[in-house]
Backbone as ProteinMPNN parsed JSONL, in Angstrom:
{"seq_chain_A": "XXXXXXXXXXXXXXXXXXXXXXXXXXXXXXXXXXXXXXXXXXXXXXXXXXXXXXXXXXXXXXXXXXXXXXXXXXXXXXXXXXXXXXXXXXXXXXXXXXXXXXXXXXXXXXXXXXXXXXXXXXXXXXXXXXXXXXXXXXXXXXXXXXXXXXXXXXXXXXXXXXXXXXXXXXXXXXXXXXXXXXXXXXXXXXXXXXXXXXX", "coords_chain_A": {"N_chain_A": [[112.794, 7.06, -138.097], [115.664, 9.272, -138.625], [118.765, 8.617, -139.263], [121.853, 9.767, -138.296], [124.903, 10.858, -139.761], [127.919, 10.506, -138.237], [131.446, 11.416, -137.405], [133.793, 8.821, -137.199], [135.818, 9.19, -135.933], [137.216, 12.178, -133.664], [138.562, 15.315, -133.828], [141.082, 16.649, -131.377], [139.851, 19.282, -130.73], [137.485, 19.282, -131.788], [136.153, 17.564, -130.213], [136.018, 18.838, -127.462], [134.373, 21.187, -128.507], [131.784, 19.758, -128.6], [131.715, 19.421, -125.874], [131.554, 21.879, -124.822], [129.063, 22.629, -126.232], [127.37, 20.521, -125.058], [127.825, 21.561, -122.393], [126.52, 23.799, -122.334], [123.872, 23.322, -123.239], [122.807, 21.509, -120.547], [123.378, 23.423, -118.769], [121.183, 25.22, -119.442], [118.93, 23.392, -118.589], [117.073, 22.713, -120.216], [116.362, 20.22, -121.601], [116.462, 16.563, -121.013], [119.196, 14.198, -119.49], [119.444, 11.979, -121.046], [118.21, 13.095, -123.574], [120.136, 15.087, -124.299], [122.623, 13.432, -124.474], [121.493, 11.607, -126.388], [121.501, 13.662, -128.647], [123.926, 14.724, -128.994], [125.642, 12.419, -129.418], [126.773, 10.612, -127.982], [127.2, 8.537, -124.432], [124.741, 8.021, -122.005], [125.96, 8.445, -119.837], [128.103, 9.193, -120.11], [127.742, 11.825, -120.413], [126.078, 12.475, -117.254], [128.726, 12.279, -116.481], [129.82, 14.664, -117.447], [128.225, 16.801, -116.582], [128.858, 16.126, -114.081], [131.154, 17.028, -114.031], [130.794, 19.667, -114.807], [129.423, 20.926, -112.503], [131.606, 20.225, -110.71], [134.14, 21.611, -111.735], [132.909, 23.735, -112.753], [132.929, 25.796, -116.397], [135.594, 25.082, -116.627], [136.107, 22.682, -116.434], [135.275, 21.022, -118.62], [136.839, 21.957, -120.728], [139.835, 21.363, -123.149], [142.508, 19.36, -122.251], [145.701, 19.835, -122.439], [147.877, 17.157, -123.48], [151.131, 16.726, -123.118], [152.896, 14.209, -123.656], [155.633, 11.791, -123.508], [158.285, 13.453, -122.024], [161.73, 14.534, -123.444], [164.104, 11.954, -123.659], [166.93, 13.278, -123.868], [168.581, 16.45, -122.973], [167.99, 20.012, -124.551], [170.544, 20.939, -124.803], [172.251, 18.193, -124.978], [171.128, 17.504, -127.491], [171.597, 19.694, -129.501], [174.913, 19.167, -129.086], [174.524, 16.667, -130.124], [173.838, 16.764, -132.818], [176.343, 18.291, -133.449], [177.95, 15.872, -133.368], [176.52, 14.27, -135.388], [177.144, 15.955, -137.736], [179.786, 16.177, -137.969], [179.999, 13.371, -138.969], [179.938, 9.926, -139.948], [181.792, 8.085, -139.998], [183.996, 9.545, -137.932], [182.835, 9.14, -136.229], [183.499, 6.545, -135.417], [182.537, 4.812, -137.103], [182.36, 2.53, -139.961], [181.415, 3.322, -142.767], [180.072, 6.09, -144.476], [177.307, 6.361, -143.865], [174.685, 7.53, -142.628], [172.624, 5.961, -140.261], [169.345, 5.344, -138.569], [169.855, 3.63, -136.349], [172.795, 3.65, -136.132], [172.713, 6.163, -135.304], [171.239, 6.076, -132.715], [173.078, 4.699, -131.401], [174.974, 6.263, -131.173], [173.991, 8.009, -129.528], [173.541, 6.586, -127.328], [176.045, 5.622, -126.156], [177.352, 8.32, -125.995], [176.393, 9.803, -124.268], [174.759, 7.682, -122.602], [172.138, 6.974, -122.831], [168.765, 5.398, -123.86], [167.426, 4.849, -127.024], [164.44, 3.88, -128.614], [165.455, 2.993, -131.979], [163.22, 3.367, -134.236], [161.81, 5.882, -132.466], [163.597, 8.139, -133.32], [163.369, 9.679, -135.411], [161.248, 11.604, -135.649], [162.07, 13.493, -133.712], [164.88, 13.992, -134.563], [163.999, 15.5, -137.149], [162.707, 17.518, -136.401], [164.529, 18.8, -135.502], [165.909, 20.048, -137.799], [167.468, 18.148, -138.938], [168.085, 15.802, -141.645], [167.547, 12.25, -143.073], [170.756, 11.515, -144.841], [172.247, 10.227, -148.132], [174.907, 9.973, -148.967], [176.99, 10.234, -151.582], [178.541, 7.34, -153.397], [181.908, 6.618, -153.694], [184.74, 5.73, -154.376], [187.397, 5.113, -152.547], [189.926, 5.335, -153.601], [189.747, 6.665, -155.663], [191.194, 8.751, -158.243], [190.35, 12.191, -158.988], [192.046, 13.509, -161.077], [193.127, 11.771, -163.265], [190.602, 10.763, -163.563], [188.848, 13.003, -164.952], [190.954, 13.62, -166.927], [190.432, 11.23, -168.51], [187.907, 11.23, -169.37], [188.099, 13.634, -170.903], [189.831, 13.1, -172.767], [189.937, 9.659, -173.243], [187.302, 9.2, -173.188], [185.768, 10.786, -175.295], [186.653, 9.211, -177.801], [186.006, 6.476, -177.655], [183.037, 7.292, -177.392], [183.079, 7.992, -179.772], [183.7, 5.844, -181.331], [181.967, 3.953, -180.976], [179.561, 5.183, -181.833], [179.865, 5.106, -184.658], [179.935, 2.373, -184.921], [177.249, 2.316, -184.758], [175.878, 1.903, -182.539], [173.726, 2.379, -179.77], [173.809, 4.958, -177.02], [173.321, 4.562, -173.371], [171.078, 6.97, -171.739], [172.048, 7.561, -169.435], [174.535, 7.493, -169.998], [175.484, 10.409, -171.392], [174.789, 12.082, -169.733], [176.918, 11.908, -167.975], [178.732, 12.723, -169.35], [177.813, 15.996, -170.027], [177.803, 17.05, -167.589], [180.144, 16.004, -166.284], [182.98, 15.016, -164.1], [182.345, 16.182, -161.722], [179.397, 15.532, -161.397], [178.649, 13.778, -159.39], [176.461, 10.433, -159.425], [176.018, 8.55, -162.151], [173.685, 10.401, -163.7], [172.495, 11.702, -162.032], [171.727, 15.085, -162.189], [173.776, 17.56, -161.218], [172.39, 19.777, -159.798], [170.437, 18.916, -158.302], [171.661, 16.779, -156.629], [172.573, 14.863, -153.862], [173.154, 16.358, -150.592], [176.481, 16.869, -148.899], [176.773, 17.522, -145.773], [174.64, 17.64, -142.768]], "CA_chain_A": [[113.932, 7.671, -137.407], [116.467, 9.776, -139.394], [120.081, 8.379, -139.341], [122.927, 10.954, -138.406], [126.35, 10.421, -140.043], [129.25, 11.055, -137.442], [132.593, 10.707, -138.096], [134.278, 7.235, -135.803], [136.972, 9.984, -135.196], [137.014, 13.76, -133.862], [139.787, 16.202, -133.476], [141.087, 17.151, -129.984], [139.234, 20.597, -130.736], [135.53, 18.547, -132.045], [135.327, 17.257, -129.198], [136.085, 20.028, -126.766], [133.464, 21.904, -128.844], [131.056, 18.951, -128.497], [131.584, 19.022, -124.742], [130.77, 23.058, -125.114], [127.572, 22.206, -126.681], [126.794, 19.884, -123.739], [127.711, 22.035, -121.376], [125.195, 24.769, -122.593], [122.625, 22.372, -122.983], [123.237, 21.084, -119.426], [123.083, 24.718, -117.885], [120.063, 25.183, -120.21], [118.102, 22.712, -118.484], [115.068, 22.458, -120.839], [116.932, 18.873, -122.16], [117.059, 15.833, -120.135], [120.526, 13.808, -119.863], [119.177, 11.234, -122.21], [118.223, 13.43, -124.874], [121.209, 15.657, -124.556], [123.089, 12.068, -125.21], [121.428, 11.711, -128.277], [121.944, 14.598, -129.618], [125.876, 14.682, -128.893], [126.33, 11.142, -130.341], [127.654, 9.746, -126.698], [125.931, 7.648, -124.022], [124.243, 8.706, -121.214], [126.77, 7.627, -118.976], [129.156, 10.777, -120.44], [126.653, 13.256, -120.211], [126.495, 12.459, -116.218], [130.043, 12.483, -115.885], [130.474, 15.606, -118.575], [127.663, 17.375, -116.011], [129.411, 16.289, -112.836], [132.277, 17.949, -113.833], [130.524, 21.13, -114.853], [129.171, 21.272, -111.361], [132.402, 20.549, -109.854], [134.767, 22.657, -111.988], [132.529, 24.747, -114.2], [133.681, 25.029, -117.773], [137.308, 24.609, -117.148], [136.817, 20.997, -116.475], [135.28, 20.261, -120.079], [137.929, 22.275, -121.424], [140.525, 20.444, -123.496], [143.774, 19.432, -121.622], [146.949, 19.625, -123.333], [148.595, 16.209, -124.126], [152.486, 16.821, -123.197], [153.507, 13.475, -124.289], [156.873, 11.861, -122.727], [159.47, 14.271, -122.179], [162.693, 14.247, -124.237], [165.515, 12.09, -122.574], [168.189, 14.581, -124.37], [168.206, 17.928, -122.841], [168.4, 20.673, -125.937], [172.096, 20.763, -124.86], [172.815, 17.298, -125.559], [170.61, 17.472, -128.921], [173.228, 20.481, -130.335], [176.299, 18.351, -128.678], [174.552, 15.016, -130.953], [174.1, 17.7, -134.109], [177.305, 18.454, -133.368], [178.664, 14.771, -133.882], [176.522, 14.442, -136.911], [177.666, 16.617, -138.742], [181.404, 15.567, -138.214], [180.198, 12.73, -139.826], [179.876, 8.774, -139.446], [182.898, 7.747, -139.876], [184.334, 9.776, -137.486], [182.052, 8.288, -134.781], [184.025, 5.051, -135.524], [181.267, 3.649, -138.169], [183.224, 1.83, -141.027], [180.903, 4.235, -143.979], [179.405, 7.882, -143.894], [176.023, 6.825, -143.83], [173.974, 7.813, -141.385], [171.005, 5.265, -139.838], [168.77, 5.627, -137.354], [170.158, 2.42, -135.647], [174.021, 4.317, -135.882], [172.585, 7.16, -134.475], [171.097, 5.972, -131.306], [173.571, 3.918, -130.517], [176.085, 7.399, -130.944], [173.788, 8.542, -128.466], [173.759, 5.345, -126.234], [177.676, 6.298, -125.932], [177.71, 9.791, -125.446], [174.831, 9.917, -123.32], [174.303, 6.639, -121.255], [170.19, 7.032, -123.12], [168.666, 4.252, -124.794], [165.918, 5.684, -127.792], [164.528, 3.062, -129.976], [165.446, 3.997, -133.623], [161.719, 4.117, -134.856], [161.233, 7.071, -132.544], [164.404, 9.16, -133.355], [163.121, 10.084, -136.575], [160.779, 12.845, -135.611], [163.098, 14.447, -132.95], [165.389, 14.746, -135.687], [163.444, 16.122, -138.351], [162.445, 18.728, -135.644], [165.619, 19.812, -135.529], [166.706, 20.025, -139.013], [168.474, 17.352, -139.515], [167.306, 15.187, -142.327], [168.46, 11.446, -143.399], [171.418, 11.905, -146.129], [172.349, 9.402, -148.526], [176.375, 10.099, -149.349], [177.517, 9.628, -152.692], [179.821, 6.488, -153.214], [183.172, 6.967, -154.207], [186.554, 4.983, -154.649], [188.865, 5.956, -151.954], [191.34, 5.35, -153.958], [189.377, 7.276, -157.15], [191.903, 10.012, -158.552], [190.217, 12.703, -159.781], [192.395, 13.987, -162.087], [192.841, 10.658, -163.512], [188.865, 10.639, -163.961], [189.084, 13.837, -165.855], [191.898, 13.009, -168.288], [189.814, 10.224, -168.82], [186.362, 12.044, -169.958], [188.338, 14.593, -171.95], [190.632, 11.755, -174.161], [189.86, 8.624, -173.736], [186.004, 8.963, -173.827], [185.236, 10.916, -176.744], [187.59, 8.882, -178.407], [184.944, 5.575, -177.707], [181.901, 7.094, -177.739], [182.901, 8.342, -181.483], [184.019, 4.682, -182.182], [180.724, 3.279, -180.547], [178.482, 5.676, -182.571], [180.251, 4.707, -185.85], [179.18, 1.156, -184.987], [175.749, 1.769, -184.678], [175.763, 1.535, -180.835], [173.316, 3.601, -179.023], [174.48, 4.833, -175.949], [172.179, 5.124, -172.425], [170.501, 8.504, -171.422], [173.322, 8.537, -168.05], [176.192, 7.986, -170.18], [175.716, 11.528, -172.101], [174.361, 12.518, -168.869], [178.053, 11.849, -167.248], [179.46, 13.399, -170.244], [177.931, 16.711, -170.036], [177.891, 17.643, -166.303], [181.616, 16.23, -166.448], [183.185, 14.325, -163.175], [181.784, 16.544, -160.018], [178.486, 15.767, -161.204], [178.276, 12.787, -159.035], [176.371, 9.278, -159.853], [175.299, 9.098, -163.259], [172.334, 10.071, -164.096], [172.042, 13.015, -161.533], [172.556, 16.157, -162.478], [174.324, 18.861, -159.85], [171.077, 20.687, -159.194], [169.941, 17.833, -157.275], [172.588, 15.77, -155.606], [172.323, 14.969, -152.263], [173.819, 17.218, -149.836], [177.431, 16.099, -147.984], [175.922, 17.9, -144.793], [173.155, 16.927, -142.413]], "C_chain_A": [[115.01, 8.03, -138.428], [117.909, 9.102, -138.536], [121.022, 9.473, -139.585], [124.001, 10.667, -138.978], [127.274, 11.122, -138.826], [130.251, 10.407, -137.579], [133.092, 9.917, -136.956], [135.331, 8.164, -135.365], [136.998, 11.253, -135.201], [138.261, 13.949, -133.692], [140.046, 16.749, -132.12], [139.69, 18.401, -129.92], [137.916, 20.113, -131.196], [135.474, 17.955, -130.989], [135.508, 18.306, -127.693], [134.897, 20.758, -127.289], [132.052, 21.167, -128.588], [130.785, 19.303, -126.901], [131.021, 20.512, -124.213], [129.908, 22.937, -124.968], [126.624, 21.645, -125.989], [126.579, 20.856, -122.809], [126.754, 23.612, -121.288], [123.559, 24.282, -122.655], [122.462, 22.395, -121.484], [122.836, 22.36, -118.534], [121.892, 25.086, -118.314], [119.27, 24.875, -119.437], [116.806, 22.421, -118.681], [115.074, 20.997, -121.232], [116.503, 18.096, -120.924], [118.264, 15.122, -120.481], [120.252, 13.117, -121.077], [119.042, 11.503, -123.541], [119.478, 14.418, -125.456], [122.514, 14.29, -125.278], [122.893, 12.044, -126.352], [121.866, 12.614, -129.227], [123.38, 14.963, -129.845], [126.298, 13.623, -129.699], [126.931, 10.855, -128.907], [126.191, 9.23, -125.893], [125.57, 8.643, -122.737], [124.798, 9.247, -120.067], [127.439, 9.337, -119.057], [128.596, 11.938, -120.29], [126.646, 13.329, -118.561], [127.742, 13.029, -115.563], [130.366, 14.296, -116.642], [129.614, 16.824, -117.275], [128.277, 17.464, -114.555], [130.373, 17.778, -112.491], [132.109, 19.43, -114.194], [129.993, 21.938, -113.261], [130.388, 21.52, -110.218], [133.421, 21.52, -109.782], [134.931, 23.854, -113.014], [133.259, 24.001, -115.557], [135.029, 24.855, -117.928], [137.055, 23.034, -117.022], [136.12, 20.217, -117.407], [136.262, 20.689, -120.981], [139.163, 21.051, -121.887], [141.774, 20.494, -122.833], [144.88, 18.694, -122.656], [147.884, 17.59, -122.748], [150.273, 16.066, -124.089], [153.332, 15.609, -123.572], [154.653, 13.131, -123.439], [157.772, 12.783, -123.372], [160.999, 13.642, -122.969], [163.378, 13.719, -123.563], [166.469, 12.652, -122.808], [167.56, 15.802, -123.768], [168.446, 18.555, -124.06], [169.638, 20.694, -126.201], [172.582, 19.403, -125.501], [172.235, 17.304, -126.822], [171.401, 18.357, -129.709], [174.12, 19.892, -130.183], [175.763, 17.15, -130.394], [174.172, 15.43, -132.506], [175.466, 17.761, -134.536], [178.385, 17.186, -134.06], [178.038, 14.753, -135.034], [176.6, 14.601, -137.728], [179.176, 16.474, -138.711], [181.578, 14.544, -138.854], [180.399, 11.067, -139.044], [181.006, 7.858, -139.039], [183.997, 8.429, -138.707], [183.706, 9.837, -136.281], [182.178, 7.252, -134.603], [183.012, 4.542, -135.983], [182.332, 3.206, -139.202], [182.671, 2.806, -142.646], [180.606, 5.749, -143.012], [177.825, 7.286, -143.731], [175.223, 6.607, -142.433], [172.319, 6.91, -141.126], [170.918, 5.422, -138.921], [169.345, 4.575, -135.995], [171.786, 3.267, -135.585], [173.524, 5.442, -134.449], [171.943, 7.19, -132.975], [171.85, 4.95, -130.343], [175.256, 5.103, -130.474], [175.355, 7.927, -129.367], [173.922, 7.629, -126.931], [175.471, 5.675, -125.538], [178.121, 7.32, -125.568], [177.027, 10.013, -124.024], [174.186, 9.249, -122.244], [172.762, 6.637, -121.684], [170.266, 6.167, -123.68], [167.542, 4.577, -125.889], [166.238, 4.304, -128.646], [164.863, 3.662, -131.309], [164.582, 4.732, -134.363], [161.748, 5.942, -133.949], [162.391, 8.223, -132.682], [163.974, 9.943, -133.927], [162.629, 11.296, -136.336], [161.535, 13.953, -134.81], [163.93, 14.817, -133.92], [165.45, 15.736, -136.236], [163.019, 17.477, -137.42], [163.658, 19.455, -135.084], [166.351, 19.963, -136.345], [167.233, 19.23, -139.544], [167.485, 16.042, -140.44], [168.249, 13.428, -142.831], [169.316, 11.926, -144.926], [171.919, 10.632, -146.924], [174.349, 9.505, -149.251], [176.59, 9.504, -150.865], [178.487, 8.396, -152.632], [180.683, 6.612, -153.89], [184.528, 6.384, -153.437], [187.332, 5.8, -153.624], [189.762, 6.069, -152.578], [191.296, 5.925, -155.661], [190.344, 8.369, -157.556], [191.282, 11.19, -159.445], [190.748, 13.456, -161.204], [192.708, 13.047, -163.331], [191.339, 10.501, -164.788], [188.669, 11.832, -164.958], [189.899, 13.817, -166.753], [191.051, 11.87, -169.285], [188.606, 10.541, -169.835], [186.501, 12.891, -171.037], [188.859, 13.858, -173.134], [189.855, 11.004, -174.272], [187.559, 8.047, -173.938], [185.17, 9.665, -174.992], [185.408, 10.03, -178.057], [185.904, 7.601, -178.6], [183.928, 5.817, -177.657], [181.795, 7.316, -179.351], [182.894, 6.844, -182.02], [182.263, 3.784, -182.029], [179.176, 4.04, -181.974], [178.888, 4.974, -184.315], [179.791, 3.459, -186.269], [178.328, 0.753, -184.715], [175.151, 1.675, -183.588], [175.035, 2.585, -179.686], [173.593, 3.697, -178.066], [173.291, 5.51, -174.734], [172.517, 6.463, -172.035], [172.184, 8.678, -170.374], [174.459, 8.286, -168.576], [176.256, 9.412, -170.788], [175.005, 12.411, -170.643], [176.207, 13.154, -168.127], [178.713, 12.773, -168.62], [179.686, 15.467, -169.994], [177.993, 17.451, -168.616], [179.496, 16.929, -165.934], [181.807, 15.246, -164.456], [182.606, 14.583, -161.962], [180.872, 16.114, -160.116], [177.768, 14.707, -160.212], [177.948, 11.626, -159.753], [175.816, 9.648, -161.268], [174.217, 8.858, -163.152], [171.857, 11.474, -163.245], [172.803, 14.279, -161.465], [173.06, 17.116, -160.865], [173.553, 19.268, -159.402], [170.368, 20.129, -158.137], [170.64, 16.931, -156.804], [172.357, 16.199, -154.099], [173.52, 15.7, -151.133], [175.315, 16.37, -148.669], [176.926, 16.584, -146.156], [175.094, 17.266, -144.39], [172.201, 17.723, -142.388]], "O_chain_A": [[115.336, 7.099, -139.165], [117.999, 9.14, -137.309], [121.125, 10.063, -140.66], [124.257, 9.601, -138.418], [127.191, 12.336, -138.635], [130.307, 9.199, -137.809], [132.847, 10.291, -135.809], [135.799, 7.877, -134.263], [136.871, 11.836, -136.277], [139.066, 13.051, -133.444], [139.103, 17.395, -131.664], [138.74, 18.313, -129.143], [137.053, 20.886, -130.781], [134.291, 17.736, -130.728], [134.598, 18.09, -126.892], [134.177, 21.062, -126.338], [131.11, 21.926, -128.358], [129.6, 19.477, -126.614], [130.168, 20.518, -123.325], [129.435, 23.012, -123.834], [125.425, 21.918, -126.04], [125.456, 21.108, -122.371], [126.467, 24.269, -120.288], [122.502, 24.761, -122.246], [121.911, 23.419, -121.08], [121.998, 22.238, -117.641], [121.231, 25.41, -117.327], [118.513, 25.809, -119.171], [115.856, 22.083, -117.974], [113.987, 20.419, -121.251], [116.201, 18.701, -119.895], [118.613, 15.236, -121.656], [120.735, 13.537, -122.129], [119.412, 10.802, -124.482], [119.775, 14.545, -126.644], [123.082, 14.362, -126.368], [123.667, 12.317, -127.27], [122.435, 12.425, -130.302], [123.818, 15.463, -130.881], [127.164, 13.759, -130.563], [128.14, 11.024, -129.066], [124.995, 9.297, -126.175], [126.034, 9.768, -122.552], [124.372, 10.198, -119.412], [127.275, 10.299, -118.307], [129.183, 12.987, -120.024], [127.26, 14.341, -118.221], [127.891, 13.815, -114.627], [131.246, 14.983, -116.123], [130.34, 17.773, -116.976], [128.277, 18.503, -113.896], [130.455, 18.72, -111.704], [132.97, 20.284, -113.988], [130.129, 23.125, -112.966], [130.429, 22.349, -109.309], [133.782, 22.152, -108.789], [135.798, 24.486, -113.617], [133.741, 22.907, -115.851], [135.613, 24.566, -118.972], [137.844, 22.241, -117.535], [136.139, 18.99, -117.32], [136.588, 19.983, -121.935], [139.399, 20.06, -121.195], [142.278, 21.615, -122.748], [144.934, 17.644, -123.297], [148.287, 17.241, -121.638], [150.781, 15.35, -124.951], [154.51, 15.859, -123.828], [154.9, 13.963, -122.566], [158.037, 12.97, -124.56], [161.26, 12.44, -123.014], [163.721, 14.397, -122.594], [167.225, 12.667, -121.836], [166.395, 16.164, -123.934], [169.1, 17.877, -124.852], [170.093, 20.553, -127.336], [173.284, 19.469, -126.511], [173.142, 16.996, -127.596], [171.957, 17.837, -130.676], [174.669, 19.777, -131.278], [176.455, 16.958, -131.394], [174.188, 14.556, -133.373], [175.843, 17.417, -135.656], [179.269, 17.353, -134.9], [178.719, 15.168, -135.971], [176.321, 13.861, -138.671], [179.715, 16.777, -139.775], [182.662, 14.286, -139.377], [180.859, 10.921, -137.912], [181.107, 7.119, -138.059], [184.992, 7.717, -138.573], [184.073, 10.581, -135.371], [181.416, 6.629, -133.863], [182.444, 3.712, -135.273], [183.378, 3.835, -139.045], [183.494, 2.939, -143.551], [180.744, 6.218, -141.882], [177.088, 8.196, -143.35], [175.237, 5.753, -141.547], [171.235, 7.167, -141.651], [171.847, 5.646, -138.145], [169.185, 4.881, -134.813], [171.861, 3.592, -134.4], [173.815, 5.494, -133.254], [172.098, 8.13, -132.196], [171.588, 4.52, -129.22], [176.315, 4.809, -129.919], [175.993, 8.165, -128.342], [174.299, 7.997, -125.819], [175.698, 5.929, -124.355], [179.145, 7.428, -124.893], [177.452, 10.399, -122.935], [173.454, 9.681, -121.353], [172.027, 6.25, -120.775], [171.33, 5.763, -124.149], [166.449, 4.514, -125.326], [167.259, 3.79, -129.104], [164.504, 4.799, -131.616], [164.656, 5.838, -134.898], [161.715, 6.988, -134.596], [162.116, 9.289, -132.131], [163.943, 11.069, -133.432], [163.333, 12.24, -136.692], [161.605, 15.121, -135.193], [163.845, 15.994, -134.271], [166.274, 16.649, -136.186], [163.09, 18.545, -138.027], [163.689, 20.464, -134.38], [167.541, 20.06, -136.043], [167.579, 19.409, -140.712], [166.466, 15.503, -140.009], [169.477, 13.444, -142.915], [168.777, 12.5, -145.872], [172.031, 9.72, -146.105], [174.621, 8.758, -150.19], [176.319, 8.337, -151.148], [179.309, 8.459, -151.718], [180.335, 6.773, -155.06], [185.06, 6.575, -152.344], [187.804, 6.92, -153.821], [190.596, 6.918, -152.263], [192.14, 5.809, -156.549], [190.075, 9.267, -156.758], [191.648, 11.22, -160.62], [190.047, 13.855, -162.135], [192.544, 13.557, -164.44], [191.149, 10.291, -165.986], [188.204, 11.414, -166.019], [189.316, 14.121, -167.793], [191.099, 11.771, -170.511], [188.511, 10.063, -170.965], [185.658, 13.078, -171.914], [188.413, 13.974, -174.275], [188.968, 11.146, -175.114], [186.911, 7.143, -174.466], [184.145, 9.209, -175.501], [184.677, 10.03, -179.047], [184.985, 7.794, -179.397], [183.227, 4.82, -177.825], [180.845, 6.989, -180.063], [182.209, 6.559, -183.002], [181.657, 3.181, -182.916], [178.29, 3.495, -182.633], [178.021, 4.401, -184.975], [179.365, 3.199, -187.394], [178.061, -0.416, -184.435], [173.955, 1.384, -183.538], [175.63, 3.367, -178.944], [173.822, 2.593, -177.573], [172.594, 6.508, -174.92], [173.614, 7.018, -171.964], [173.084, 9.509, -170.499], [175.479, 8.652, -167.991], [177.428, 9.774, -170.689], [174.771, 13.6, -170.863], [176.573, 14.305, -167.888], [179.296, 13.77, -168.193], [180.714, 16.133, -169.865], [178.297, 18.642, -168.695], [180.056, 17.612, -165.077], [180.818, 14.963, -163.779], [182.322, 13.695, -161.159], [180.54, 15.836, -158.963], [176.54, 14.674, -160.142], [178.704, 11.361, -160.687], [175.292, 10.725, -161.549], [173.63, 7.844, -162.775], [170.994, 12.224, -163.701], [173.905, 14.559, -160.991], [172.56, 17.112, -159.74], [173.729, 19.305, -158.185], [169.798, 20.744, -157.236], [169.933, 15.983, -156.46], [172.107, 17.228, -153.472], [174.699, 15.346, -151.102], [175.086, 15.483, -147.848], [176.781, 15.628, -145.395], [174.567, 16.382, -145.066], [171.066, 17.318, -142.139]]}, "name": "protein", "num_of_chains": 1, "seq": "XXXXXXXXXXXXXXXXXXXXXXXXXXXXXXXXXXXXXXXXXXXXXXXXXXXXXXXXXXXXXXXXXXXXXXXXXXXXXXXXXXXXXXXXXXXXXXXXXXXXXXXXXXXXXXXXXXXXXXXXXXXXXXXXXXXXXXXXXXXXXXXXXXXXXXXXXXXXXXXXXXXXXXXXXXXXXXXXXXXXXXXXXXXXXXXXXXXXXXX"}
């Protein structure tokens, strides 16, 4: 007896095509159920039922049926309204930081909304509507930029000259911070890639 390989898992659409295959067999009738079984990879049992239903509702009722999944509890309206807060930002949804977690964000919606979404499944609703997690730069409320720039132009050439004089190599993100200068954010990342203040 030859050994078939089949894979332990099909695709909505392999097995719809499978059930095809049956159901031509089946109208065929040169097969019996048993060997049509075998040859599908199912039991006999499914072939019965896969035949019932060709008798009862032709081939629409091996056809594949769509999967709608639970419905959203946000209408699209409230999902622009809860865009809407996001992008105004965390702190101005009474959070104590800017950053945005999935655990903030369904409990913005718990508030606006009267809904309850676990956190795990926000994520993909999200991402299906653009909005991606952001990570906010950190920064000194009380940082002065101009301050920080006086600083970079005097008083740090001044010590990295004294540092080099004494032999002192200096790490990759301090000449990093040097040459992209104060906007460039944390050290170490240049402008081209900082993370977006936006959601």
């Amino acid at each position: 007896m030859v050994t078939v390989w089949r894979p332990k898992r099909l695709t909505p659409a392999q097995l719809e095509e499978r059930r095809m295959a049956a159901a031509r067999l089946l109208r065929a009738g040169r097969l019996s159920q048993a060997e049509i079984a075998r040859r599908m990879g199912v039991s006999r049992a499914t072939v019965t039922r896969w035949k019932k239903l060709l008798e009862q509702e032709g081939i629409r009722g091996l056809r594949a049926r769509p999967h709608p999944g639970r419905p959203s509890k946000l209408s699209e309206e409230q999902w622009q309204h809860l865009l809407q807060i996001l992008q105004r930002g965390a702190i101005a949804a009474g959070f104590p930081t800017e950053r945005w977690t999935l655990q903030r964000i369904a409990e913005v919606i718990r508030r606006e909304f009267g809904v309850r979404y676990h956190p795990r499944s926000l994520g993909r609703c999200l991402r299906a509507r653009g909005w991606s997690p952001q990570r906010p730069i950190p920064r000194a409320r009380e940082r002065d930029e101009a301050l920080v720039e006086a600083w970079l132009k005097r008083d740090w050439p001044r010590i990295k000259k004294t540092l080099a004089e004494e032999g002192v190599r200096l790490s990759s993100w301090t000449r990093r911070v040097t040459r992209f200068g104060p906007a460039s954010g944390p050290p170490g990342l240049p402008s081209d890639i900082l993370p977006s203040s936006g959601g």
